[in-house]
N, C-alpha and C positions, 0 to 999 in steps of 0.2 A: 305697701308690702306687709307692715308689721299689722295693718287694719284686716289682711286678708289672710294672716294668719292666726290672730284673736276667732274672727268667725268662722276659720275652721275648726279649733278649738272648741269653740262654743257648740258648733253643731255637735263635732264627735261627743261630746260629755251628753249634749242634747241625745244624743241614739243612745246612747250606753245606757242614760237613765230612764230611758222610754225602753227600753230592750228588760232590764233587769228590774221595771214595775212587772212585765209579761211574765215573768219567772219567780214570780210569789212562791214562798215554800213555806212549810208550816206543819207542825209535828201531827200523826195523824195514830187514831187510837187501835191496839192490836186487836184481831180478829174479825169476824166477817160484819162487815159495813152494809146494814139491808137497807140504807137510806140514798147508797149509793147506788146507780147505774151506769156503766160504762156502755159501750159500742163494743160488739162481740159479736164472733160468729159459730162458735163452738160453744159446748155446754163448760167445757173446762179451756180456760184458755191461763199462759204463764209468762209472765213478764220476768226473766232470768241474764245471768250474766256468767260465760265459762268460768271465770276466776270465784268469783264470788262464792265466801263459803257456804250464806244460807241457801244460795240459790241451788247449789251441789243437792244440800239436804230435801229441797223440796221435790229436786226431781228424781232423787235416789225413791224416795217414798210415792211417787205418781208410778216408777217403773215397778216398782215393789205391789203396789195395789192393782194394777193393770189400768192406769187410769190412762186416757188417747187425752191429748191435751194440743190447741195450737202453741204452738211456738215463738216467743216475739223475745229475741236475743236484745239487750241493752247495753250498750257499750259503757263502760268503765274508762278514764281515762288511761288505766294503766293494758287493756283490751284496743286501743286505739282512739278513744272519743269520751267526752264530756257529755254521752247522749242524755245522761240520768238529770242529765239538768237543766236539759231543753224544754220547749215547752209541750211538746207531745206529749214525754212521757210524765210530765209533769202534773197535766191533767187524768193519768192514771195514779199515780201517788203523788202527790204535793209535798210528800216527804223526801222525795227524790232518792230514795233506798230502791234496790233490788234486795228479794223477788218479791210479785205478786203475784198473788194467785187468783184467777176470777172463776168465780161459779154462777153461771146464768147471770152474765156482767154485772155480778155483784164483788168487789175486792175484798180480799182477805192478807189483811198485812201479818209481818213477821212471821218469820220461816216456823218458828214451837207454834203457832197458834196453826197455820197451812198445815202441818202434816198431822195435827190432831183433826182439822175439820175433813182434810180428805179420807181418815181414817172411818172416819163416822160415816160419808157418803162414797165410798168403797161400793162398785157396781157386784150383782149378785156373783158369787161363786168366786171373788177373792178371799184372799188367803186373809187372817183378824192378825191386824196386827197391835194391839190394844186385850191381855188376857183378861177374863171374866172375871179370876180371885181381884178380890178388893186389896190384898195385901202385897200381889204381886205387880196390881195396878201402880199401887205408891209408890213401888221400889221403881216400878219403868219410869216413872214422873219426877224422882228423883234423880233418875241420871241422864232423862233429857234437859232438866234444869242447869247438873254438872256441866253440859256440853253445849249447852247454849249463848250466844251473843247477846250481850246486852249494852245499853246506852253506855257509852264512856269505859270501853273493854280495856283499855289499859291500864285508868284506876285502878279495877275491879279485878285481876286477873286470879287470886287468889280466890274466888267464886267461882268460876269454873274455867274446863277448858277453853270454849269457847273464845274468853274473854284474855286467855294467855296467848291464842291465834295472833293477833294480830302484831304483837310484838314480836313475832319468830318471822311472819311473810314480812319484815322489812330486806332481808335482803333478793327478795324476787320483786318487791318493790322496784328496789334501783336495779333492777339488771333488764326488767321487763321497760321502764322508763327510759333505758339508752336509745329506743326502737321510738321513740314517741315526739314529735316533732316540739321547739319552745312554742309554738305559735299556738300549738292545738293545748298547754299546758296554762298559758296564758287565760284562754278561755273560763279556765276554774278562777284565776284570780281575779275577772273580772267578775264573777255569776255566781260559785259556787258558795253553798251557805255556809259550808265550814273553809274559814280561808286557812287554815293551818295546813288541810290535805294539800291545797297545791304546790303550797311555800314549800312542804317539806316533798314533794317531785319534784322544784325544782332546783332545792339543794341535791337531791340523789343524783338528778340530770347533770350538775354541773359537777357535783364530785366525785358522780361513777363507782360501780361497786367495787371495783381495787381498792378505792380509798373509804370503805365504807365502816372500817375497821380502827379509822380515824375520826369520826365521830362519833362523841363522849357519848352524849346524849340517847344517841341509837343505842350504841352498844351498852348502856345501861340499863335501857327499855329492854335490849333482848335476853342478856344476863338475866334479870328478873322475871320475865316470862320465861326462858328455858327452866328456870328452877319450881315457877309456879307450874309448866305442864309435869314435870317429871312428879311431882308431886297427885297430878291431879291421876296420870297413869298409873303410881302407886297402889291409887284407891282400887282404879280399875283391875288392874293385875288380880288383888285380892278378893273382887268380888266375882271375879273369872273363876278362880280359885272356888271360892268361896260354891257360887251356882253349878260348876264340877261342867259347866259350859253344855253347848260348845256356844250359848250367844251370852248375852248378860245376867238373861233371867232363867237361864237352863234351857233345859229343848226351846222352849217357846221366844221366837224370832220378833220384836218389838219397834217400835219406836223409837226406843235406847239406844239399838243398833244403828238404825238409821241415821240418829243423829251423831251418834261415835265414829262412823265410817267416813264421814266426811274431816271429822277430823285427822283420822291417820293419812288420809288424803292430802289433802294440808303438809303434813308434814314430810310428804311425799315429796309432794311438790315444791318443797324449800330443803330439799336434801339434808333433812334432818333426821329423817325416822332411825337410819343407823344408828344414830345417836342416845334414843331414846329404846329402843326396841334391840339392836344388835348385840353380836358380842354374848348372847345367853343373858344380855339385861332383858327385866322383864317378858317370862318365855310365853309367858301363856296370854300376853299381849300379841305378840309376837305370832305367835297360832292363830287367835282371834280373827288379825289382818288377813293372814293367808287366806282363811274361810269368809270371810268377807270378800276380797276380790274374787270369789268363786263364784258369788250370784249373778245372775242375769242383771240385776238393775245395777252392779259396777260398771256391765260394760255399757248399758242401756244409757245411763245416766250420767254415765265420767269420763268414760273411754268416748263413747260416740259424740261428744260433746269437747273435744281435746281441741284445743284454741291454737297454733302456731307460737303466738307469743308470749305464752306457759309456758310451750316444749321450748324457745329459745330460752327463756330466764332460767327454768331448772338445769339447761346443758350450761348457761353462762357462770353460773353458782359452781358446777363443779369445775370448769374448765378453771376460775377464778383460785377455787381453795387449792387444786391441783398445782397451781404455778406458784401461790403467794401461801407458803406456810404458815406467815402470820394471822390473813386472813382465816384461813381455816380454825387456827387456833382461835381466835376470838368469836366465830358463828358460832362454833360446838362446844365449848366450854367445856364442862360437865354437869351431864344428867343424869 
């Protein structure tokens, strides 16, 4: 018996390590790869995730430029699956991130480097969304930088918005994680290359976001990202101000926005924005938004793209601060 359970043993490690040789990953460099060729059937095609913030951005900017693109959704485990780290999609990015973008199945990683190259190959009779002045170029280049995700965002959150994001979505983390089976959360701990992501679904899993206001840890990650967005909104407030609006750079609709718009989104979506935006804080942020959900590619891009187990985590987050006052008080702090 005990002989026939060593060789079981031995085989399952045997697959596990034949399985996780097949899922090589490996950092891959940003912007368009012309040495790469993928399998494609469209001229534009986008490997995207509903949740996912750059993925928001890329396709805010495809709907913004009128670009037709196929479609190939990638599950997130927090969307229901560890697809990002299969090997399918693996042979699309070996980095195993969402989104990519392919043009003439050539990849184009990270979402700042995607909506500049779509920008440039914009079919005739779109709208520019990149102005001609050189000085109002830098300033757009400036606050797609501000809004931008970069390697290791929660070191870094004091660098931009972007990189304050992820410490505010931990609690649609754990609310969207109660939906998500331990079996399919295991799969990260066995394969995924960062094993910190899984470990930390599946303390949310087991401590559930009632008690989420009981981890130090989190709620110092999000304290400090709350303070570093309120901060980063400041800037914007002022340069709204500043440009006399209605977008970042004055009449002329950018880039900038494109990549700002996903962030109040974001905050939307983690029932935060009151927080930062409500109450006559920050008014002309506050206006910014409203005119931003008013273009076609909000609804093209966010709305038509609205995932199930987003709408549960954002209704679970208020239903959660509505019952548990403590909770609330520790999401929102002060912004």
């Amino acid at each position: 018996m005990l002989g026939l359970f060593v060789i079981a043993i031995l085989g399952l490690t045997g697959l596990w390590w034949w399985e996780r040789r097949q899922r090589k990953t490996h950092p891959v460099p940003p912007g368009y790869q012309a040495d790469i060729e993928l399998p494609h059937r469209q001229e534009f095609e986008l490997y995207h995730n509903a949740l996912s913030l750059c993925s928001m951005k890329s396709r805010v900017c495809l709907a913004e430029l009128g670009i037709p693109y196929e479609s190939h959704h990638i599950d997130l485990i927090e969307t229901g699956a560890y697809e990002n780290i299969r090997r399918p999609f693996l042979r699309v990015n070996p980095g195993g991130t969402v989104p990519v973008l392919v043009h003439d199945g050539h990849p184009i990683y990270e979402s700042h480097e995607q909506i500049r190259y779509a920008a440039e190959h914009a079919p005739a009779g779109a709208a520019s969304l990149v102005p001609a002045d050189p000085a109002l170029r830098e300033r757009m280049e400036y606050w797609i930088d501000r809004s931008s995700l970069t390697d290791d965002p929660i070191a870094h959150g004091d660098e931009s918005a972007g990189n304050a994001v992820p410490g505010l979505t931990l609690p649609i983390f754990a609310a969207m994680i109660d939906r998500i089976p331990y079996w399919k959360i295991l799969e990260g701990l066995l394969f995924h290359f960062d094993r910190k992501r899984p470990l930390i679904f599946l303390t949310f899993k087991f401590r559930q976001l009632n008690k989420l206001h009981e981890l130090v840890p989190a709620m110092k990650i999000l304290g400090r990202s709350r303070k570093q967005m309120a901060r980063h909104l400041d800037a914007l407030e002022e340069q709204l101000r500043a440009s006399g609006g209605p977008w970042i750079l004055g009449e002329f609709f950018s880039l900038a926005d494109v990549s700002w718009l996903v962030i109040f989104e974001r905050l939307a979506q983690v029932d935060s924005l009151h927080v930062f935006v409500g109450a006559q804080r920050r008014p002309e942020c506050a206006e910014y938004w409203e005119r931003l959900k008013k273009r076609p590619s909000y609804q093209q891009a966010i709305l038509d793209h609205s995932h199930p187990t987003i709408e549960y985590g954002t209704r679970r987050i208020r239903e959660a601060k509505q019952a548990q006052p403590a909770l609330r008080a520790a999401l929102e702090g002060e912004a």
